[in-house]
N, C-alpha and C positions, 0 to 999 in steps of 0.2 A: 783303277789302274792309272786314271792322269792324275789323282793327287801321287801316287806312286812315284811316276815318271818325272814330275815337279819337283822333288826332293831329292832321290836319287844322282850322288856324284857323279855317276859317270854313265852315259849310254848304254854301255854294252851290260853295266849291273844291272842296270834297269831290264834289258831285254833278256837276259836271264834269268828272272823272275818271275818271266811271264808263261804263262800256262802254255807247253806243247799241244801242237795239233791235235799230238794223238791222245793227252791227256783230256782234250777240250771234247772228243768225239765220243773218249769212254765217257766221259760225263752227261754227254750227250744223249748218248744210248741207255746209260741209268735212267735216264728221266723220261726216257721212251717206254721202260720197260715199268716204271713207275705207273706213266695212265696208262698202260694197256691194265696192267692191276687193278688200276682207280675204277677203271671202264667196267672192268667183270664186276665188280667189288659190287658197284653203285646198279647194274644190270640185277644181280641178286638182291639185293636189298628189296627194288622192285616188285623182285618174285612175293618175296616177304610181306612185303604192302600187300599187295594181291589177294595174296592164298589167306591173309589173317595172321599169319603166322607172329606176326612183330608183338601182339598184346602179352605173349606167353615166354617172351625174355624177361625176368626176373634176376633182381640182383640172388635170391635164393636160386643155385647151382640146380640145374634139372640134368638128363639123362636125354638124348634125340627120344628111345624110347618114351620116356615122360613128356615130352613134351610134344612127340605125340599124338600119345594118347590123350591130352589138352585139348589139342587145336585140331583135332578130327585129319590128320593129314596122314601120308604113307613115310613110314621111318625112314624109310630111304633119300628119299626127298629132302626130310627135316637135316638127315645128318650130313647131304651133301651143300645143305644151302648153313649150317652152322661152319661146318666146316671153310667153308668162302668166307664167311662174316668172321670166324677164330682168325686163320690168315692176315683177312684185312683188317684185324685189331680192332674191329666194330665189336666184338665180345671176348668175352675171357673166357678160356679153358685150363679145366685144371682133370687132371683124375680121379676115377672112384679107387679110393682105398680098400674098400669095403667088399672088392668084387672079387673076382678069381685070379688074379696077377698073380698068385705065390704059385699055383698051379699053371703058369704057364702060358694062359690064354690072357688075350690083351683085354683090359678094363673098359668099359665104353665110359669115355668122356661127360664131361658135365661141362655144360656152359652156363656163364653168371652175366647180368650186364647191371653195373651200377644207376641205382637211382635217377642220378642229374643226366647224365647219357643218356637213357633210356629216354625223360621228357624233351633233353632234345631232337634227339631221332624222332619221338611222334609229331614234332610239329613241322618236322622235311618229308614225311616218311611217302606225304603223296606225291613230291615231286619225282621222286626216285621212278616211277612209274611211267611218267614223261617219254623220256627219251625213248626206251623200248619200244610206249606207242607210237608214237611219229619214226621212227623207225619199220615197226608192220604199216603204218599207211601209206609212206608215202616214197621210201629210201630209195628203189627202181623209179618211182616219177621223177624225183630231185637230180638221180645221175642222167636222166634220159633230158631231162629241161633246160640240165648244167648245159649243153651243147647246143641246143635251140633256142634256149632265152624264152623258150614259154611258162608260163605259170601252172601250177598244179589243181588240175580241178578239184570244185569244192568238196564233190562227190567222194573222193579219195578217203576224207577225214571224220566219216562217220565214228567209227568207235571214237577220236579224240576229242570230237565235241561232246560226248556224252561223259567224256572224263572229264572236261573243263568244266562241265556241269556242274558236276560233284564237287571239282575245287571252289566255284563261284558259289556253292550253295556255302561251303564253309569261310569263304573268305568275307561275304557279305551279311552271313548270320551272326557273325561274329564284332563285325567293324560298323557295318553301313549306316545303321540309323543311331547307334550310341554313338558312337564317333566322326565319321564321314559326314553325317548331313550337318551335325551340328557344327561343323567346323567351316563350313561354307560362311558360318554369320547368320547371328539371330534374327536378320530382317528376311530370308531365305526361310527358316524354323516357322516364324510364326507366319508367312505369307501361308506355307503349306498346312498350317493347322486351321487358320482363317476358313479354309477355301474360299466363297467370293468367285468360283469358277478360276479359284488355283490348279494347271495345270501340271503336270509331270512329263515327259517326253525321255523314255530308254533308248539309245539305238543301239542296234547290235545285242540286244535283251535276250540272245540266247533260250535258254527254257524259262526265265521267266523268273529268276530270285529274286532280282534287285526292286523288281519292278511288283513284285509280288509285297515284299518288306516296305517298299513307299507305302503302295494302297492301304497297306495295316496301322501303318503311323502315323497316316495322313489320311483317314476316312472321309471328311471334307474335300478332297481334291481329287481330278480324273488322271489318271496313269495310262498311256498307253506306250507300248511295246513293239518295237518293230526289229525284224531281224531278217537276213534272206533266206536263211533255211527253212524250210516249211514242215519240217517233222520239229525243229527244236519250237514253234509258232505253236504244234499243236498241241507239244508238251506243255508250255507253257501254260495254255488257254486249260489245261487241264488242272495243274496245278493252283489257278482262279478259282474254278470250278469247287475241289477238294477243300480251299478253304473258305468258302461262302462268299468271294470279292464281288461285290456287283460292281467297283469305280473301278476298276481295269480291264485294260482290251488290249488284245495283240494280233499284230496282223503281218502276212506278208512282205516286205519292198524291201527296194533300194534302197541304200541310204545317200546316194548322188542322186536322185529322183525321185523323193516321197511324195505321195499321194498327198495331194492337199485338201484332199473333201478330210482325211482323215487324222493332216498334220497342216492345218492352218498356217497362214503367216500372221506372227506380232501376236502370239498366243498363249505360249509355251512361259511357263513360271522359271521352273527348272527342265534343262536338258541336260541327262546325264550317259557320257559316253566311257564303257568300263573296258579299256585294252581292245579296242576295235578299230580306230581309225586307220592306225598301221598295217592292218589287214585289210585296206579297203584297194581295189583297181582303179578305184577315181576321188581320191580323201578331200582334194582340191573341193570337188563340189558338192559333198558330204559336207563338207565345211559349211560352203556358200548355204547350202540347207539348211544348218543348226541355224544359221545367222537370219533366216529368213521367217524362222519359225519363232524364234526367242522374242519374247513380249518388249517392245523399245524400253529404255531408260531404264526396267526393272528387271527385267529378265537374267538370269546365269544360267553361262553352259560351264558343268564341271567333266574334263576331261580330264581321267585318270588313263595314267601310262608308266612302262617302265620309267624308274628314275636314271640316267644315262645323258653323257652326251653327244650330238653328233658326229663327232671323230674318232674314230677309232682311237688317235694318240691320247685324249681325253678320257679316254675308258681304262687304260691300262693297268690300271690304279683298282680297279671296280672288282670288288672282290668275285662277282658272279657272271662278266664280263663272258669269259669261253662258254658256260651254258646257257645264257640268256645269246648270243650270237648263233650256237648250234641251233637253238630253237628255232630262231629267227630263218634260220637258212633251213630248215624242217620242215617249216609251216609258213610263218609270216611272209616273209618274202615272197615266195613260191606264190600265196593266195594275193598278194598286192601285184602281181607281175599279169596276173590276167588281164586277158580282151589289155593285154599293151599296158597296161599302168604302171604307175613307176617302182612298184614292189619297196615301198618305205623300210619294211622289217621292224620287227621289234626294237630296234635299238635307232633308231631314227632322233632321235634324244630333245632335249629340252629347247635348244637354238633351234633345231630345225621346226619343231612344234611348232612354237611360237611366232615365228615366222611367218608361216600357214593361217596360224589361226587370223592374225590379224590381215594378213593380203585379200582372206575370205570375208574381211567385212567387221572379225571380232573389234577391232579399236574403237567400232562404236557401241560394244558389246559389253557386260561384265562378264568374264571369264575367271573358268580359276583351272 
């Protein structure tokens, strides 16, 4: 509109050009009525994840019936959650010719979903599940907090730790030791293959992948795991157990106040922190702690976090920006806001990071 207004001979041509209020509102209201669509849309897809249902969309056309009888599910169900996906143009529908239409009764449907589709949807398909959950955990804590400014107990997010579980089991089998560690730098690789009383240090270790996937790659080196949940602790230690690790341990704590008989200072080879800090009521001295803990001169602490940056007007751009902020305001925030903390959120981004990390001591630290 201002190269517009730039060119434009005369004012008043210009301001006649310009979009009526009432045009600007019905436009407005399209796009309301757009994500409320996106919202069901992406809510079923969920369902879909879920139930199993997503393996049995085939570019070959099935029947709700056929598909079914596939995926062990009730027809009813199938044909109203295709039906949502036909709508939102997540699959194709087309009709059985084949069926009774000449007589009168209506054909039941067939749905197809092309090839390249289909592998993309399987590599979103668990986040669509997200939102729903943090939704039953926590959506009455978040309106009741919004007005108090308190944080959401931890207690609230059982089911949704046990789903980040299953995401961090996939996102770490898949990346952590092929890719992730080696990229740190081969003097990091071979320090942990050496062992020499090479150390490992998770925080925030959840059930126990990441920290499980070191002790395998790194049998020479001791790994321990710390997390404040005490059932994700005991999964963990179980998961140990199931694969015969005698070089890792996991325990209880704080991650602003680790036990030092059990997390040393000037010890620690590698300390790796995976999307946790931003969740922390106190990250300031969770900080001070990696820094306390990391072996001088040689030590690296790798924190991984969303890529994002501090300002909202810097995000604008970020194609994931509205769900990764929902999130944030779901969960992250909510859990950074306890016992008074400053509630960082997921999106706390790269300047602010950094920041942190070095006022906690990292600048005499390697960091990545």
């Amino acid at each position: 509109q201002a190269r517009f207004l730039a060119q434009a001979p005369r004012k008043s041509h210009a301001l006649a050009r310009r979009p009526s209020h009432g045009r600007m509102a019905a436009e407005f209201g399209d796009r309301l009525t757009g994500l409320l669509n996106a919202s069901a849309v992406s809510t079923v897809l969920g369902v879909a994840s879920r139930t199993g249902l997503l393996p049995f969309l085939t570019p070959e056309p099935s029947s709700p019936s056929q598909i079914a009888a596939r995926s062990g599910l009730h027809r009813r169900y199938v044909e109203e959650i295709l039906a949502t996906l036909a709508c939102g143009k997540i699959v194709e529908l087309t009709r059985d010719s084949s069926s009774s239409a000449e007589k009168g009764a209506a054909s039941e449907p067939l749905y197809s979903m092309a090839a390249d589709c289909k592998a993309a949807l399987d590599g979103m398909a668990l986040y669509f599940e997200e939102m729903p959950l943090l939704v039953r955990c926590a959506f009455d804590e978040v309106v009741t907090d919004a007005k108090e400014g308190k944080g959401v107990p931890y207690s609230c997010y059982g089911p949704f730790g046990a789903w980040m579980g299953k995401l961090a089991d996939e996102k770490h089998e898949s990346q952590l030791v092929e890719k992730f560690i080696p990229a740190l730098g081969e003097d990091v690789v071979s320090t942990m293959r050496a062992g020499n009383d090479a150390r490992i240090l998770d925080i925030g270790c959840g059930e126990g992948t990441a920290a499980c996937l070191m002790a395998q790659a790194f049998p020479n080196s001791r790994v321990v795991g710390v997390d404040a949940g005490a059932a994700s602790v005991e999964a963990a230690a179980e998961k140990a157990k199931r694969h015969g690790l005698t070089n890792v341990e996991f325990f209880v704590g704080d991650a602003a106040a680790l036990d030092q008989k059990s997390v040393p200072s000037d010890c620690f080879d590698l300390i790796t922190a995976f999307d946790v800090i931003h969740d922390l009521s106190n990250p300031t001295a969770a900080l001070r702690e990696v820094c306390r803990a990391l072996r001088p001169d040689t030590g690296t602490f790798a924190m991984v976090d969303i890529r994002a940056h501090t300002h909202p007007h810097d995000n604008l751009g970020h194609s994931f920006a509205p769900f990764l902020y929902a999130v944030s305001l779901m969960h992250c925030m909510p859990q950074g806001l306890r016992d008074g903390g400053p509630g960082l959120g997921m999106m706390w981004g790269r300047e602010q990071a950094l920041e942190m990390v070095e006022a906690a001591g990292g600048a005499n630290k390697k960091t990545n």
